[in-house]
N, C-alpha and C positions, 0 to 999 in steps of 0.2 A: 416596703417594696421599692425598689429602685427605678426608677420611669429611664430609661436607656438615654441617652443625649442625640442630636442629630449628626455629628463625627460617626456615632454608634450605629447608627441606622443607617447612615450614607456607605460605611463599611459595610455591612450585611448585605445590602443589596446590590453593591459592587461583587461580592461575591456569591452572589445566589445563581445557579443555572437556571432560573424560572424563565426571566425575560428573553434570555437567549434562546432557550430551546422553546419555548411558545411562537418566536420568531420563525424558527426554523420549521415547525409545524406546519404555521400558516402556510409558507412557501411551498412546505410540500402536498398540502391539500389543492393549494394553484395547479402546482407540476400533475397531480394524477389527474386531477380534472383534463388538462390538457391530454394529458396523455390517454383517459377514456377519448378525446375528440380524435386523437391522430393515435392510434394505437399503436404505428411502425416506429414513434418516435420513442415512446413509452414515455414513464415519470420521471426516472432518473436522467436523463440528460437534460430537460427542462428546471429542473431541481438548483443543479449545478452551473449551468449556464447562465439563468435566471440570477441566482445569488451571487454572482460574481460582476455580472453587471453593475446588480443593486451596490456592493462593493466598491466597485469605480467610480460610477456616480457618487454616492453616497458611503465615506468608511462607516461600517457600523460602530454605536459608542462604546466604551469600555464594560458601561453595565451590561453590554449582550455578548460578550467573549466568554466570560464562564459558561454560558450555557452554548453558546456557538460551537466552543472547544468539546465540549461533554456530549453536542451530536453528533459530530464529525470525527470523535473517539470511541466512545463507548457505545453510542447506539447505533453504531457500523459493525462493534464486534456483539452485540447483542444480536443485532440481523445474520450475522456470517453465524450463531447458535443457533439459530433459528431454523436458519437454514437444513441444518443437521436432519430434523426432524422430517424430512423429505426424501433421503438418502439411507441407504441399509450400509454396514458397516463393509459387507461384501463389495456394493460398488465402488466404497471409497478405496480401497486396497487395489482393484482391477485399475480405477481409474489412476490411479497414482503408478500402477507398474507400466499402464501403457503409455503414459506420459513421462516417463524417463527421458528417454532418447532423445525427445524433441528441449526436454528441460533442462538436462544437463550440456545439451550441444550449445543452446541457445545462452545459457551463465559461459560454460567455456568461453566463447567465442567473444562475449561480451566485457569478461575483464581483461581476456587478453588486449582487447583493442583499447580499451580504456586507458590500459597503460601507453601502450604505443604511439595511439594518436597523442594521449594527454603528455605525453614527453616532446610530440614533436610542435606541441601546442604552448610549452613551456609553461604547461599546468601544474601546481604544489602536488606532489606527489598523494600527500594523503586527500586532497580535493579529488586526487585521477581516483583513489580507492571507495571512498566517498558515492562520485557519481556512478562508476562503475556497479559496484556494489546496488544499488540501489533503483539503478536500471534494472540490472540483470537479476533481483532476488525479490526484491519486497519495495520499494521507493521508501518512505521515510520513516519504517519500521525497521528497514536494516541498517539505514543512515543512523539511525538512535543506540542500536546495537554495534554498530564496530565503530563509530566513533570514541568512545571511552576506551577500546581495546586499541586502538591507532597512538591513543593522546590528541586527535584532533581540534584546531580550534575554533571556537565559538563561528570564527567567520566564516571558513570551510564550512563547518554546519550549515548555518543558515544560506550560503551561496548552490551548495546542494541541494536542499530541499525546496528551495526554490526554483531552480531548474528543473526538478525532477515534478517539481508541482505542474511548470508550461506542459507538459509530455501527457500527464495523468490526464489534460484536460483535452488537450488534441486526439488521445486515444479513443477516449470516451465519444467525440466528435467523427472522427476519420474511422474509427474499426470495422462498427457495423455497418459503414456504406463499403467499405472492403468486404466484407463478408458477405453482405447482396451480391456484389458486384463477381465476384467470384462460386457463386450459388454455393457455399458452406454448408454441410449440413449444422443442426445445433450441436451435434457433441465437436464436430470440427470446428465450430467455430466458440465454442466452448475452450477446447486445450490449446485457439489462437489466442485467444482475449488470457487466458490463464497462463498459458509461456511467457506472451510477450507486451503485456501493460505493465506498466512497472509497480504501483499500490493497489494494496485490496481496493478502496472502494473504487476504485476506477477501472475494477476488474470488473466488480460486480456490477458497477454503471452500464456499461458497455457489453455485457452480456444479457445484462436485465432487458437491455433495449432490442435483443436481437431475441429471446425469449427463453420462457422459463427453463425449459433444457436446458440450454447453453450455460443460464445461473447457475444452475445446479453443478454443472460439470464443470464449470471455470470455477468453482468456488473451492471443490475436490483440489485441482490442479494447483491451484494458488495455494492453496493451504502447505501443499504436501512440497512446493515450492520454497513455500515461505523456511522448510527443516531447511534450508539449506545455508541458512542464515549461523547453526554451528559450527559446521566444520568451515566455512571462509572466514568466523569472526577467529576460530583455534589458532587457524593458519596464519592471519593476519598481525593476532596478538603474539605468536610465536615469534614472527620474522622480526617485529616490532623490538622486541624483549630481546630479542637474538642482535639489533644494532647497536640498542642501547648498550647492550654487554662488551660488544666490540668496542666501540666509542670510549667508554670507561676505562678498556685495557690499555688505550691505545695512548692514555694522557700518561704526560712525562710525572710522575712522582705522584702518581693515585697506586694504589694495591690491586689488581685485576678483582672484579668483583664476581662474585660467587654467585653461580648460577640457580636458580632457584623457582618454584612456582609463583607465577603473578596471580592477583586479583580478576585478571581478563579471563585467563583459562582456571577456574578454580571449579570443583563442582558443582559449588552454588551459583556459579556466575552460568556454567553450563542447561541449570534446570531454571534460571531464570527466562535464558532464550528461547524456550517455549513460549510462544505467547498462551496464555489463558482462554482464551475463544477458540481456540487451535482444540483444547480438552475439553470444550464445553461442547462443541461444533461434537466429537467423536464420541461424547458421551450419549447427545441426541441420536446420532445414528445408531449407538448402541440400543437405545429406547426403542426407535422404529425398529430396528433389527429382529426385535424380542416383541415385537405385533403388538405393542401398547398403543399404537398410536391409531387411533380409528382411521377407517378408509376414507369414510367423507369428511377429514379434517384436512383432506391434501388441499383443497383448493383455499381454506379461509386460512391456513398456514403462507403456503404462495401470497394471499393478500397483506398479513400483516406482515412476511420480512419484506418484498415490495415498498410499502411504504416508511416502513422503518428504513430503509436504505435511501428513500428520496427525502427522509426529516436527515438523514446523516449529510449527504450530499447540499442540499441546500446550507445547511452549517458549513459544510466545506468551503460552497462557491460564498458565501458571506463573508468569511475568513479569509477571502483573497486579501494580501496585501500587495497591493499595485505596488506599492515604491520600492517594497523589497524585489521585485522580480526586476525594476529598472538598475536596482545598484547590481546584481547579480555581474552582469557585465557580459562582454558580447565572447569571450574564449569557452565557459563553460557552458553557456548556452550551446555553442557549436559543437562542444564533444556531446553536449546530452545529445544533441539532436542527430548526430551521425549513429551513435549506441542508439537510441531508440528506430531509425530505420530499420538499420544493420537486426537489431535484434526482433523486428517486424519481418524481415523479407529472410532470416532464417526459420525462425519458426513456422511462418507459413512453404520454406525450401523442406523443412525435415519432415514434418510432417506430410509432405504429398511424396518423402520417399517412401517412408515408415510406415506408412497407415494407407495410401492413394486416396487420403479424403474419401 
């Protein structure tokens, strides 16, 4: 038998998500504690907030990113499944159709400006796509999806989703004292927090905190949000493909190049941008649909996506990196932050046309 080396062991546990996500636990046994004490604050924004601190203070070390990453990914979309099992396959379809108008007015409005401002901002065009995008659909699950469809680079990447990270966490902070402040009901402030936060968990943060209804229903909206992430990455990969072609024909002593299907829009690339939690999330509502799910499992369902969202969340806020948000730089901050109003003060305009709260 071979006894492992310490090289051997020191890699292992550099890669193990144990220490990370026991991290992340702890913190969120903190958060719900607190949150049994101040119930209006709930667990998830102490979750977040909390870990983010600890963050700046203190960067966590590299042996807790495996597992900090694997809360703040996967056991966010294991919660948004979980979720499912609360909801009938009929309310997800109502909630999805009556939240059109406010969803698609609120993406509208938000690429257009994206581009506008970010040209008058002298921002790299695919950064204006980038943040737009990403405000307006999903934060840095659509950043991850049309940047390969753009060609986008690594920096653009990372300068995006680090502006869009400031936003996720202000919302989480600013929503729900908006939606007191405006007396919302939960599904209204459910399809506010679901139009107009820009990432799932900081959807489901910010509703978790304004309560369970509202989760429920911002989770519907978000999700059904999130489809919209095909046809802008089609569109985007098309115009892309459509330059490129141009550009090619346009050089003195090249052959015009033949127009062709890309990798971006192929139909695997199509059935990939479905996220997986998206099917897992409407297979559960299918389950409840079909009365497998007992009655008195509503409330200890509610407890574990609950805290599964404040172990996600606290990996999130620990995963802050301060210095990446400082190089960001002060132009694409500005456009997130005007796209993130803008797309706050329409969704809460559409909806008091659309619905009257």
């Amino acid at each position: 038998m071979t006894t492992a080396t310490r090289p051997d062991r020191r890699a292992r546990a550099l890669g193990s998500p144990v220490p990370g996500l026991a991290a992340a636990v702890v913190l969120a046994i903190v958060s719900t504690a607190i949150g049994s004490v101040a119930p209006i604050i709930g667990s998830a924004v102490p979750a977040v907030v909390l870990g983010a601190v600890i963050a700046t203070v203190r960067r966590p070390s590299a042996r807790l990113t495996p597992g900090l990453t694997f809360a703040g990914q996967r056991v966010l979309q294991i919660a948004v499944v979980v979720l499912g099992l609360r909801l009938s396959l009929h309310q997800v379809v109502t909630v999805g159709a009556r939240s059109l108008p406010v969803m698609l007015g609120t993406l509208v409005v938000c690429l257009l400006l994206a581009h506008l401002i970010g040209r008058a901002l002298r921002i790299d065009g695919d950064l204006q796509a980038l943040i737009g995008c990403g405000t307006g659909i999903c934060g840095a699950s659509a950043i991850a999806a049309i940047a390969p469809a753009i060609g986008a680079a690594s920096a653009d990447i990372a300068y995006a989703v680090s502006t869009i990270f400031v936003f996720n966490i202000a919302a989480v902070l600013v929503f729900p004292v908006i939606g007191h402040a405006l007396g919302l009901s939960q599904h209204a402030f459910g399809l506010f927090a679901g139009t107009a936060v820009n990432d799932t968990s900081s959807v489901v943060a910010a509703a978790s905190a304004y309560g369970h209804s509202a989760a429920d229903y911002a989770v519907v909206v978000k999700l059904v949000r999130t489809l919209m992430i095909i046809p802008v990455v089609l569109v985007l990969a098309t115009v892309t493909e459509r330059r490129r072609t141009r550009s090619g024909d346009g050089r003195s002593g090249h052959q015009p190049r033949t127009k062709g299907p890309t990798p971006a829009v192929s139909l695997g690339r199509i059935v990939r941008l479905v996220p997986w939690f998206l099917v897992g999330f409407l297979v559960m509502a299918g389950i409840n649909t079909a009365g497998l799910v007992p009655g008195g499992a509503t409330e200890p369902i509610a407890t574990i996506s609950t805290f599964l969202i404040s172990i996600a969340l606290a990996g999130i806020g620990l995963s802050t990196d301060v210095a990446a948000l400082r190089r960001t730089g002060v132009r694409p901050l500005v456009l997130g932050a005007i796209l993130w109003v803008t797309v706050t003060v329409v969704s809460l305009g559409l909806q008091a046309a659309t619905t009257g709260w």
